[in-house]
Steps between C-alpha positions, in 0.01 A plus 500: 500500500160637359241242432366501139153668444198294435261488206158454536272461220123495387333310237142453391267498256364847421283664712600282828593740715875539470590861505230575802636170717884638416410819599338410843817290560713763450315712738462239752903401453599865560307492840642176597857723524712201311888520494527558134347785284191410260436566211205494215504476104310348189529379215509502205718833597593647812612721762610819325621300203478714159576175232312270688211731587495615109498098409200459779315792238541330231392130582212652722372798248105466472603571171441183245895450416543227289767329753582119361525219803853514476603868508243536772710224701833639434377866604398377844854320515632795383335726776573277762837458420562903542278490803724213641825691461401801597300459813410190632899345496619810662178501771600143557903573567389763730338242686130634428145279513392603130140405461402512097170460322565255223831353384627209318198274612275711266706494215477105545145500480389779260760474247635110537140352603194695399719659171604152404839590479644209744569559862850347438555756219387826716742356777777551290443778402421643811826321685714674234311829617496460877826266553494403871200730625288250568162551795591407848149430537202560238139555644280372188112636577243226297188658440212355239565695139138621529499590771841712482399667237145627668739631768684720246175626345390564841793717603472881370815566638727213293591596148368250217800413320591319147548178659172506709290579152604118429218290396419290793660179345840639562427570884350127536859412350663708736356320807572178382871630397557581909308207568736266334845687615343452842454109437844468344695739741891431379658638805333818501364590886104568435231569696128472334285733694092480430414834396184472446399583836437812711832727484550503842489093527738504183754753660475345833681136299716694292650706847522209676672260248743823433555592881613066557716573169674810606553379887705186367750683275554760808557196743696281212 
């Protein structure tokens, strides 16, 4: 009988590295020739996914939409629930590694923590969307607000997005909202990487902790 897939997460305060550390794993992954097939995707969106990609547009748009707390909240559930049933559940039954930038973990934070919308209410909301498609293991990357956010100004090549434009109040919230699911972990398995170090330092932790991960579910 084929072993279910696993899915790999990674959270973090903007600007902390995730999409370059996810893609470096995936690369390094792919060389270490693992049993399974592997995978990448985002959110909010995802692989070749026209509703939840044309959600992503809309909650992202540099354009100054006047989205309320709560509609913004129940897009990203909304996206992630199409992005759930259409590629990472059948990825998973197929017995793939899916490694995703962002999932339920930022919805927490953002929307439940920084938002002020209740991290209780946004899990709801976000178990009704999701159901049993929970992380196998979530990487979370803490990196000071300041300086995450001179990292995106830095970086030519990353697109400035609504949500970055925040005022820098929000993005102090956001660090404390991971800091605090971090402290009260309810059965979630988390990892806190410092990612406020060199990249190569950062992705050294991050392969290691997932290599251990990986190596026990293929010798459960």
């Amino acid at each position: 009988m084929q072993k279910k897939g696993l899915f790999i997460t990674f959270e973090g305060p903007d600007g902390s590295g995730k999409s370059t550390i996810l893609t470096m794993l995936y690369d390094a992954l792919k060389r270490d020739n693992l049993p399974f097939d592997i995978v990448t995707t985002r959110e909010p969106g995802g692989k070749n996914n026209v509703i939840a990609e044309d959600i992503r547009n809309i909650l992202l748009n540099k354009i100054e939409y006047k989205i309320t707390d709560r509609t913004e909240a129940l897009l990203f559930a909304a996206s992630r629930a199409q992005h759930v049933q259409d590629f990472i559940k059948p990825h998973l039954a197929h017995g793939d590694l899916v490694l995703c930038d962002r999932y339920i973990h930022s919805s927490l934070v953002y929307q439940g923590y920084a938002r002020g919308l209740g991290i209780q209410a946004i899990w709801d909301v976000n178990q009704f969307a999701i159901a049993d498609t929970l992380p196998d293991l979530t990487i979370i990357l803490m990196i000071n607000p300041t300086q995450g956010i001179e990292r995106i100004k830095a970086n030519s090549l990353r697109d400035f997005n609504r949500l970055d434009q925040e005022k820098m109040e929000l993005h102090n919230k956001v660090y404390e909202g991971y800091r605090k699911i971090l402290d009260e972990n309810h059965g979630l398995n988390m990892k806190e990487v410092d990612a406020s170090r060199e990249i190569k330092q950062v992705f050294a932790e991050v392969y290691r902790i997932v290599k251990t991960f990986i190596e026990g579910h293929c010798h459960a």
